[in-house]
N, C-alpha and C positions, 0 to 999 in steps of 0.2 A: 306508749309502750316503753318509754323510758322511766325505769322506776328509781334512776337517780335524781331526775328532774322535776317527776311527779308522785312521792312515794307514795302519797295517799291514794291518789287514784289508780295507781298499781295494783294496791293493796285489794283496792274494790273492783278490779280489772279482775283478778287473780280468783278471789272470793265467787265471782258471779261466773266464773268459767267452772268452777268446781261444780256447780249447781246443775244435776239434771232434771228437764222436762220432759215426762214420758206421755203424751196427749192420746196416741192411737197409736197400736200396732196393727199393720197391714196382713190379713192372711188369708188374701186370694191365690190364685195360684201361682203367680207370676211376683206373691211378697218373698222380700229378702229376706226374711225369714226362714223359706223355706229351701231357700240355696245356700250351698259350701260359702264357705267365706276366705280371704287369705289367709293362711297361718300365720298371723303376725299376733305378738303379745296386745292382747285387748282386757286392760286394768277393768276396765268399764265400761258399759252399753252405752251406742250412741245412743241418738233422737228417736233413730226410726227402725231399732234391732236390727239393722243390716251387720250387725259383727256377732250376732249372738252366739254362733258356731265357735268361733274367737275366743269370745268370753269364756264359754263351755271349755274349752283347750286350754287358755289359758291357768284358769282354776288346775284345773287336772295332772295338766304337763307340766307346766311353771312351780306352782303354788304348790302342787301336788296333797291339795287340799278340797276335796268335796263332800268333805265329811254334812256340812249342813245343807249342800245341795241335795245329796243325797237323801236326806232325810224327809226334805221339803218334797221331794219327788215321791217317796212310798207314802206319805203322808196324804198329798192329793191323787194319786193312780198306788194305793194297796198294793204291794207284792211289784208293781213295776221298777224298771231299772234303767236309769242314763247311762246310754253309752258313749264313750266319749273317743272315739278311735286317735291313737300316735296322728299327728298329722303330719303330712304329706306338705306339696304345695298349699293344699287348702284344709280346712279347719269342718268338721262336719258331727253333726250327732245323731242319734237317733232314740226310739224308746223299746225296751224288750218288756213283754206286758206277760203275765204269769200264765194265761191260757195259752200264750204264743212261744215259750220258753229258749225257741233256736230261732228263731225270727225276728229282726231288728227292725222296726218299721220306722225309717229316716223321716225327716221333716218334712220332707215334701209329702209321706201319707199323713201323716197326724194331722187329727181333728181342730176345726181352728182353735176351739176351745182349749184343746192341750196345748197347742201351740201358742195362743196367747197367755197364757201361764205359765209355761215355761219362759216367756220372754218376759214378763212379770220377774220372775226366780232370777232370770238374770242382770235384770236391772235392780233387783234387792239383795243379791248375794255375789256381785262383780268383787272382784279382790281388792281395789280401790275404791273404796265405797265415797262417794261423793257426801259432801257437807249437807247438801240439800237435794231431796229428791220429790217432785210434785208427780201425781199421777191423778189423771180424767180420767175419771170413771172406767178402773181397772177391771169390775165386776161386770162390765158388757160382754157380751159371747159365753162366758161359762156358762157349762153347767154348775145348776142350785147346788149338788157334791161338793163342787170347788170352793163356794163361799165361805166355807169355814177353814179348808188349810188356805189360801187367800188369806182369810187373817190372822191366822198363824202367823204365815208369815212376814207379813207387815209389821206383825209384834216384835218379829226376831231382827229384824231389819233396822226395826228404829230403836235397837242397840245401838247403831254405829250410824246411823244416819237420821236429820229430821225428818220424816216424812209428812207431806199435805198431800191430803186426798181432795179428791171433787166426785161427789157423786150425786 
């Protein structure tokens, strides 16, 4: 960890921390996915989307930018909308869906399907987009709908980051 001592290997220290692996997102009931998260500045999704709320926050309140969130959102759920509430102690989203218009149905109801693509979104459109980003087999759990904004957005993503798939 001394990068006076060792600049090279700093270098590759530093390189290989940038790097995300996204393997599985968990979306049982009890995934962190579908709970509030802290409100702390989250650049980038971990491992296992426990800050995805975070990230959502982030973009929004920080960055004050979800313009391509947004997009990536009415492009897979038509007419739907991220909501991204001021946060509090804790950091929380949900989706308002067009037949539901006054209705925000939080993470904890959304389908895993939605929910694994939304966590997808957030690990392709974090504000700090990492050098590298690998994902297993991202198209498990969706619905057939989602495979094509899916790779949409993959397309839009690996503007700013390389992306490896595995499918």
């Amino acid at each position: 960890e001394d990068p006076s001592r060792y600049p090279d290997l700093h270098l590759i220290r530093q390189t290989l921390l940038d790097w995300r692996f996204h393997h599985d997102f968990r979306t049982d009931a009890a995934s962190p996915l579908r709970r509030d998260t802290l409100a702390v500045t989250s650049p980038a999704l971990d491992y296992d989307g426990a800050n995805l709320a975070a990230v959502f926050a982030t973009l929004a309140h920080i960055h004050q930018d979800t313009a391509l969130l947004d997009q990536v959102v009415d492009d897979a759920f038509p007419g739907a909308r991220l909501v991204i509430p001021e946060p509090g102690r804790t950091a929380s989203f949900g989706l308002v869906y067009p037949d539901y218009p006054k209705r925000v149905f939080e993470a904890a109801e959304l389908s895993d399907g939605t929910l694994r693509f939304l966590a997808l979104a957030g690990a392709l459109l974090s504000c700090r987009a990492p050098a590298f980003i690998a994902l297993n087999e991202p198209e498990v759990s969706l619905h057939p709908d989602l495979l094509e904004p899916l790779a949409r957005l993959i397309v839009k993503a690996s503007d700013r980051s390389q992306i490896w798939l595995v499918t």
